[in-house]
C-alpha positions, 0 to 999 in steps of 0.5 A: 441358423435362420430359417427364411419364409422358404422353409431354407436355413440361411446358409443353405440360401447363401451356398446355393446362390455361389457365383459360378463364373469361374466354373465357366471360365476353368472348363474353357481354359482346360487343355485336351488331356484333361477334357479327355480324363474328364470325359472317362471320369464323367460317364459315372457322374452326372453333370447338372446345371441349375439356372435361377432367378436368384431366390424367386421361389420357383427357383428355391423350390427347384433347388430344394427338389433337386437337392433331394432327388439327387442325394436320395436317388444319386448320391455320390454321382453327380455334380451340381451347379447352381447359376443365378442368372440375375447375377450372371445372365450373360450364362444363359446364352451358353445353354440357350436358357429361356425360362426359369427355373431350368435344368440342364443335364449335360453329363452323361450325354446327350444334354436334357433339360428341365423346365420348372420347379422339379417337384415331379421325382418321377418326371425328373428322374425318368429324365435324369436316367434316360439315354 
């Protein structure tokens, strides 16, 4: 594996940077019994949403952060998606995203989001667990 100026194997760049249309597209054509399945599902799993300019470092910052904080201090209860919005800036009107990086929390309820490179654990997790 080749290591990159960021410190990232090149396949740990090549997964985090997947196409996430059809993420969007499989939740608007899922029918009512399984949005409600999901939703009991989902109260034990946090739903994060990762939105990138492709690999800026900020962004690869953030990535690598939340990686971490979510296997160190979620491990096995979340669900991440990671969305570069210079192949898909069309996404960001669903989130109404302004800056890069953000994160949005939008399970469990209600929606939070994260601006910025999440290297404050702290901050993010305080963030992550509140209600």
């Amino acid at each position: 594996m080749d290591v990159n100026n960021n410190g990232l194997t090149s396949q740990a760049v090549r997964y985090s940077f997947q196409p996430f249309v059809e993420a969007r597209a499989d939740q608007a054509n899922e029918g009512q019994e399984c949005r409600r399945a999901k939703s009991r599902e989902a109260r034990d799993v946090f739903e994060l949403w990762l939105y990138v300019a492709g690999q800026a470092p900020k962004s690869l910052a953030a990535l690598v952060n939340l990686n971490r904080i979510c296997e160190q201090h979620l491990k096995g209860k979340y669900r991440l998606m990671v969305v570069d919005l210079l192949k898909h800036p069309q996404l960001a009107q669903g989130d109404q995203i302004l800056a890069l990086p953000t994160l949005v929390r939008h399970l469990p309820k209600p929606l939070r989001k994260f601006i910025g490179d999440l290297s404050d654990t702290e901050r993010v997790l305080v963030g992550l667990t509140s209600e």
